[in-house]
C-alpha positions as CSV (number, residue, x, y, z in Angstrom):
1,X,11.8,3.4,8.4
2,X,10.9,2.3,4.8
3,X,12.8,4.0,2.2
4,X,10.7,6.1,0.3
5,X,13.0,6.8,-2.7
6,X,12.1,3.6,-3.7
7,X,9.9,2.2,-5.8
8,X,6.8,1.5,-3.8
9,X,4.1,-1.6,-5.1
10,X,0.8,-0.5,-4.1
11,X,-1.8,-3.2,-4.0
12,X,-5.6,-3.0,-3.8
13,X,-6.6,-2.9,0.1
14,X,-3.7,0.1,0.5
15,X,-5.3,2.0,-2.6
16,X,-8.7,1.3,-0.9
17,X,-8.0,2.3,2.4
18,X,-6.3,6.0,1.3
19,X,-9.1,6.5,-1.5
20,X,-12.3,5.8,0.7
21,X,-10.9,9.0,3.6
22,X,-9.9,11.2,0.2
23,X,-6.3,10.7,1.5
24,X,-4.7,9.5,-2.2
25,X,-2.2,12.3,-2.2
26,X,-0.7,11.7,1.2
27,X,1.2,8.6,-0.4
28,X,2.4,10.5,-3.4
29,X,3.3,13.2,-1.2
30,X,5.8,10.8,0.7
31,X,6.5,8.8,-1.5
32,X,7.2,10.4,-5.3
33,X,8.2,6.8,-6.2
34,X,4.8,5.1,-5.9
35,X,2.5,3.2,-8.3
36,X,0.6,0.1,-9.1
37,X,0.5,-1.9,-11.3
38,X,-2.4,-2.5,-13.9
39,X,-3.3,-5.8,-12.5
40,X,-3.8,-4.4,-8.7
41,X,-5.6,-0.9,-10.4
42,X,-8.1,-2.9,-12.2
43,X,-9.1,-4.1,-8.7
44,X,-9.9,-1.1,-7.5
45,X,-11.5,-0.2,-10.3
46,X,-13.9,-2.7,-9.6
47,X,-15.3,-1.2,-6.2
48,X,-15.5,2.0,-8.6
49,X,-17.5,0.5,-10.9
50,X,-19.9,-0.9,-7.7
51,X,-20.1,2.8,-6.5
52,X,-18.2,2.2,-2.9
53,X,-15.1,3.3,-3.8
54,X,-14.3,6.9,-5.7
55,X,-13.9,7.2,-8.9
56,X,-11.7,10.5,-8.7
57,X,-8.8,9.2,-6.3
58,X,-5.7,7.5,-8.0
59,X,-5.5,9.7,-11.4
60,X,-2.5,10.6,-11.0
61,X,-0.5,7.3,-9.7
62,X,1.2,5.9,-12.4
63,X,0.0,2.1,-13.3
64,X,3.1,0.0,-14.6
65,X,2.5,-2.8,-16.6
66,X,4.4,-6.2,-16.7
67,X,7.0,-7.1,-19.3
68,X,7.9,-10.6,-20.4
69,X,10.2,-11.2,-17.4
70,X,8.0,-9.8,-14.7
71,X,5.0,-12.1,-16.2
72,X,7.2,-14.9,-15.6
73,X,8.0,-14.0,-12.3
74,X,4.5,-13.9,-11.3
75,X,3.5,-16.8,-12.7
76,X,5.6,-18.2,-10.0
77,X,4.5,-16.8,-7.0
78,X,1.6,-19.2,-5.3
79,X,-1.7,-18.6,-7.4
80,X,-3.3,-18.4,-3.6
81,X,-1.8,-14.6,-3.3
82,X,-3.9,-12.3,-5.6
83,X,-3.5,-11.4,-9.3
84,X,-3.0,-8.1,-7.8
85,X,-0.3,-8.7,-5.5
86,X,1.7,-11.5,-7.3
87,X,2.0,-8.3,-10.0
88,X,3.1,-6.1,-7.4
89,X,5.8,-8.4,-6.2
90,X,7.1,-9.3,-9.5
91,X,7.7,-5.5,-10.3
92,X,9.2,-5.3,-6.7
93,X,11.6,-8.5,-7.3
94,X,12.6,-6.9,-10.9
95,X,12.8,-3.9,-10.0
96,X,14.1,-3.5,-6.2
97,X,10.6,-2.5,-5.3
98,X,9.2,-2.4,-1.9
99,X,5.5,-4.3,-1.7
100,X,3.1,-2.0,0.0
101,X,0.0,-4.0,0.9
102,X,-1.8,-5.0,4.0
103,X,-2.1,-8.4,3.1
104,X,-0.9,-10.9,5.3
105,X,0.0,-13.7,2.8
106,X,1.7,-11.4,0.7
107,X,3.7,-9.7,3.4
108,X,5.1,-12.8,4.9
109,X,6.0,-14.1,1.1
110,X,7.5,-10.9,0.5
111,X,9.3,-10.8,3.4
112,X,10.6,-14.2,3.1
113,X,11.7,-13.4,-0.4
114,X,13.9,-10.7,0.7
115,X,11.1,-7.8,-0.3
116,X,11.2,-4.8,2.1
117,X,7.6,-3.9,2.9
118,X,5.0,-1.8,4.7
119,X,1.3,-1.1,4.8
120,X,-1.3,1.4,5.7
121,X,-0.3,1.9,9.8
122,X,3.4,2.3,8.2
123,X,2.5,5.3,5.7
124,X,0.2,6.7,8.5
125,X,3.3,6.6,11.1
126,X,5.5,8.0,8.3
127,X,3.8,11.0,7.5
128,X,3.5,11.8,11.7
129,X,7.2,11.3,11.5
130,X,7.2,13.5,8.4
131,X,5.4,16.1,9.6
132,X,2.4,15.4,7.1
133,X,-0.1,14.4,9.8
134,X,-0.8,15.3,13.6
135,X,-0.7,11.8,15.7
136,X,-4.8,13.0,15.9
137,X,-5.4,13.3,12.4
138,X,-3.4,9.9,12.0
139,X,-6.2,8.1,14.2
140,X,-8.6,9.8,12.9
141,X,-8.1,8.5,9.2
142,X,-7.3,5.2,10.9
143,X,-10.3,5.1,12.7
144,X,-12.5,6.1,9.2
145,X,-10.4,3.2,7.2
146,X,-11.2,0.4,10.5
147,X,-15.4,1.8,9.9
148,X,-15.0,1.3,6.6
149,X,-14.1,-2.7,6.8
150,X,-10.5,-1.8,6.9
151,X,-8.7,-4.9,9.3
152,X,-5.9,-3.3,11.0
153,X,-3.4,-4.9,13.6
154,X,-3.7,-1.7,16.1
155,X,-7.0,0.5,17.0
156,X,-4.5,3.9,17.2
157,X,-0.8,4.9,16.5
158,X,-0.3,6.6,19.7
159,X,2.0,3.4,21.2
160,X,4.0,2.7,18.0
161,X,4.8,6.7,17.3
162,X,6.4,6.1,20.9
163,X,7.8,3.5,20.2
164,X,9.3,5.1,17.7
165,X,10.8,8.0,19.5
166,X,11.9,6.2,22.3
167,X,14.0,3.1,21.1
């Protein structure tokens, strides 16, 4: 299970997917240590600003912004990963961060890097385990994020929550 003491990165897509079912406080509910940074914020802000995404979700996460070292890190991650996410990773490498995105290219870069990190289907399967969510409700936001454009590797939770429970 990701640990949620950490740090946690949030990119763009994750912020997107918890902001368009109204489910922003679920992440800073399980995890007290999450943010973004400015770079990955000003993304969203642009689906704000073209009236699909809501402008009330996020006022509270904290938006970090890059010092001199962290700029430098990121100016040497592949340009081919978003502004957004390079941002993200940098303040994971600097800071023992975990990246939470659902972008695949960043994932496997992360992960190759040493990065620990998770994504939407993770934070929904931790907040079952948690006691935050029902399995139901679970698919149910799932199911609103995947109408809403949202790509997800699974249609439900029900087989990794088992999984899960039954090593």
């Amino acid at each position: 299970m990701t640990d949620t003491s950490r740090l946690a990165l949030l990119d763009n897509t994750v912020l997107t997917n918890f902001a368009i079912v109204h489910q922003d406080n679920l992440i800073s509910r399980l995890w007290p240590g999450a943010a973004t940074t400015s770079a990955a914020f000003g993304e969203y802000r642009v689906g704000v600003v073209a009236g699909v995404l809501p402008t009330d979700a996020w006022q509270n996460l904290p938006q970090i912004s890059l010092d001199e070292n962290e700029e430098a890190i990121a100016a040497q991650i592949p340009p081919h990963l978003g502004t957004g996410e390079r941002s993200c990773l940098a303040i994971a490498i600097s800071r023992s961060g975990t990246l939470v995105s659902d972008d695949l290219p960043a994932r496997k870069w992360a992960r190759k890097n040493g990065i620990e990190v998770t994504g939407t289907v993770g934070i929904l399967l931790a907040c079952v385990q948690r006691g935050y969510l029902g399995l139901a409700q679970a698919n149910t936001l799932l199911a609103a994020m995947i109408a809403a454009g949202y790509r997800a590797p699974v249609a439900g939770l029900d087989a990794l929550v088992s999984a899960k429970q039954h090593p």
